[in-house]
C-alpha angles and dihedrals in degrees: 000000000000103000130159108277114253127197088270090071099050092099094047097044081052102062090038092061097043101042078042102059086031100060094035105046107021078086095051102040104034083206104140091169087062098039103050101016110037094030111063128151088243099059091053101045080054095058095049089053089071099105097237087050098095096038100115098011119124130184139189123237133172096173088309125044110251098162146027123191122174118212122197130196124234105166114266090012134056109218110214101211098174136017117173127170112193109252090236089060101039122122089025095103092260098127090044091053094049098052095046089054082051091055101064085056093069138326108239121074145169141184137162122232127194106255088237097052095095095164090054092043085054093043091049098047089053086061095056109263120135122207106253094208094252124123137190125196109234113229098319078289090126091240125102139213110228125211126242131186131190118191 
């Protein structure tokens, strides 16, 4: 079900990262320039047609892709930069089922959360990361993204 993203799913991987920020961080942010004008599906689609885009891009699909997550190798650890599950396909197991299939791959990971994403902190913790204490402003937006390893 996890596989590595092809050309086909651009457009797919595309509306699954903007209704997902959309739908996450519109609420946190209150920036509708940023939401509806600066964030289009185009221009997204555009930018995963650059040829190293889908390098370490992965989606689920199960017949219809309902996730992406990119994973990103740092040596020892596999950075996990970006992990969407398509609104319509939240609360279903699909997240779960995509991390524990990651985590056959190594046993050391990181990512980074915004500090007001509490849905994605909880979620995170389940699976077994721990906050390391660092701490990144995001943007001079006065929010910051928090790190989490899981080893």
């Amino acid at each position: 079900m996890l596989r590595h993203a092809e050309e086909k799913d651009i457009s797919r991987i595309a509306e699954i990262l903007i209704f997902t920020k959309r739908d996450t961080y519109r609420s946190i942010f209150n920036n509708d320039d940023v939401s509806f004008n600066q964030m289009q599906v185009l221009k997204e689609i555009k930018r995963l047609n650059n040829p190293d885009s889908l390098n370490n891009l992965y989606v689920y699909d199960d017949g219809i892709v309902k996730a992406i997550i990119t994973l990103e190798n740092k040596g020892k650890w596999f950075n996990i930069k970006e992990f969407f599950v398509d609104p319509f396909f939240q609360h279903n197991g699909i997240g779960t089922k995509i991390l524990n299939e990651v985590f056959l791959r190594n046993d050391k990971f990181l990512l980074y959360v915004l500090d007001k994403n509490k849905r994605a902190i909880d979620f995170y913790k389940k699976m077994g990361f721990k906050y390391s204490g660092e701490k990144e402003e995001f943007e001079n937006s006065g929010f910051y993204m928090l790190k989490f390893t899981k080893v």
